[in-house]
matplotlib code that plots the C-alpha trace (Angstrom):
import matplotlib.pyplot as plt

x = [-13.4, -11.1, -7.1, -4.3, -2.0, 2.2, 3.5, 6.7, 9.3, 12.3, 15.7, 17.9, 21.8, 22.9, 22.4, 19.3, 15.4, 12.3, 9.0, 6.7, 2.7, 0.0, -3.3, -6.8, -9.8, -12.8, -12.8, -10.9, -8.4, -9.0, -9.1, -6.1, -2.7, -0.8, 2.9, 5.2, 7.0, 9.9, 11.2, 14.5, 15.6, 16.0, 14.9, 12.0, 9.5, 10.5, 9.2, 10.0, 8.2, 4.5, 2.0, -1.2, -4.7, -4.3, -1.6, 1.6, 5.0, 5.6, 7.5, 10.7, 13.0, 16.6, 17.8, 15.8, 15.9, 17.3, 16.5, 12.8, 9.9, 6.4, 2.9, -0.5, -3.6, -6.3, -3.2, 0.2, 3.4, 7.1, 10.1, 13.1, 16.3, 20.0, 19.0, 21.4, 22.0, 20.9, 17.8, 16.7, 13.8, 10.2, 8.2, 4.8, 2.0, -0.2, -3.2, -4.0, -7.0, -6.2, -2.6, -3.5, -0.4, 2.4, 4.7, 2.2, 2.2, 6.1, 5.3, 2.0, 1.8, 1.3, -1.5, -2.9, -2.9, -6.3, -4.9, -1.8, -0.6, 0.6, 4.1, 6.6, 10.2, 12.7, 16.1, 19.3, 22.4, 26.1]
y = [8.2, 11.1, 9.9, 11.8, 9.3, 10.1, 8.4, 9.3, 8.1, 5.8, 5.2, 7.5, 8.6, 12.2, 15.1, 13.0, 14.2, 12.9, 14.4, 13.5, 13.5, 13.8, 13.2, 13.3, 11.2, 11.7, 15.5, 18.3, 20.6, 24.0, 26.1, 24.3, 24.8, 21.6, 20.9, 18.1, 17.0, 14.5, 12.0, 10.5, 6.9, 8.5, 11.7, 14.1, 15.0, 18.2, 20.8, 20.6, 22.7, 24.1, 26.2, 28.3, 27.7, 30.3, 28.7, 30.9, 31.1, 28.2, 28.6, 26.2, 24.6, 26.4, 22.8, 22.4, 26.0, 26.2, 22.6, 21.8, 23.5, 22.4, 23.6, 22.3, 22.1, 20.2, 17.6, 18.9, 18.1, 18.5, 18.3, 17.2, 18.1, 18.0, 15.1, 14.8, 11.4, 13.5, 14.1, 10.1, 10.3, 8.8, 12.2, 12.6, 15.2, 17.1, 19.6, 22.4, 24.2, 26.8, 27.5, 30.9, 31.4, 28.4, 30.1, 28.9, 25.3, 25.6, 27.0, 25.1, 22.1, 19.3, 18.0, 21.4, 19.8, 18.0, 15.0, 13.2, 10.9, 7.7, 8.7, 7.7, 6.9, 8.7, 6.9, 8.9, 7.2, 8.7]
z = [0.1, 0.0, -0.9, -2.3, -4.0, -5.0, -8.1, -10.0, -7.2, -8.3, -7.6, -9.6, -9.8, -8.8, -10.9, -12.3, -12.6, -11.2, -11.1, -8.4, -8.9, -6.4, -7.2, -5.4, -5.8, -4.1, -4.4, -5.7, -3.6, -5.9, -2.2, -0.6, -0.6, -1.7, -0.9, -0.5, 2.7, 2.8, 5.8, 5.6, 7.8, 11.5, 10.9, 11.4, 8.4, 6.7, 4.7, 0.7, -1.2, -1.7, -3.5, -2.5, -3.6, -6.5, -7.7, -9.3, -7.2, -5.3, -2.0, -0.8, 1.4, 1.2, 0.2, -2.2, -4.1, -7.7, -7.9, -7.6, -8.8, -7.5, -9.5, -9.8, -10.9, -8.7, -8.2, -7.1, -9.1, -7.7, -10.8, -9.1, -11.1, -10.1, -7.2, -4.4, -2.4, 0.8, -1.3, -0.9, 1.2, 1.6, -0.1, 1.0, -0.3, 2.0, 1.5, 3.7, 4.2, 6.7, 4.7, 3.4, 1.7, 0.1, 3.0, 6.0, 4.7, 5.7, 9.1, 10.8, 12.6, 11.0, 12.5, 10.4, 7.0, 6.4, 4.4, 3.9, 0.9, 1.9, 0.4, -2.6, -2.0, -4.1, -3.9, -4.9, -5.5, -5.5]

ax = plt.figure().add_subplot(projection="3d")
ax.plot(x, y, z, "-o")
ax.set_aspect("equal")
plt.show()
């Protein structure tokens, strides 16, 4: 069986930290890009943050710039810092085989990325 599985969500006041973790069991994700995805209440899944199979830079939402940082190593990390009530969201990790570069995870369908986590909800209070 092949799962990716977030931990690290909470509920937590503004300006405060999380870091989200996203690990795989049943094989390893070393040629994938990995990035994170976020869906608030009543709207549409967007794009967060993510990082190419290589590893290095990772690439982000406007939103989020400045303020998360995502990395990796055969799972995919996301340090939340300086969190935002409109940062409260259900958070979701996703890997992508075709993604050649942390940009086109931003950019494909989603139906692209060849697994999803089942998601971890970060709450953020005012």
């Amino acid at each position: 069986q092949v799962q990716l599985v977030e931990s690290g969500g909470g509920s937590v006041q503004a300006g405060g930290s999380l870091r989200l973790s996203c690990a795989a069991r049943g094989r390893t994700f070393s040629n994938y890009a990995m990035g994170w995805f976020r869906q608030a209440p009543g709207k549409e899944r967007e794009f967060v943050a993510a990082i190419r199979r290589s590893g290095g830079s990772g690439y982000y939402a406007d939103s989020v710039k400045g303020r998360f940082t995502v990395s990796r190593d055969n799972a995919v990390y996301l340090q939340m810092n300086s969190l935002k009530p409109e940062d409260t969201a259900v958070y979701y990790c996703a890997v992508c085989w075709k993604c050649t570069t942390a940009q086109t995870m931003a950019t494909v369908e989603y139906n692209v990325m060849d697994y999803w986590g089942k998601g971890t909800l970060v709450s953020v209070s005012s």
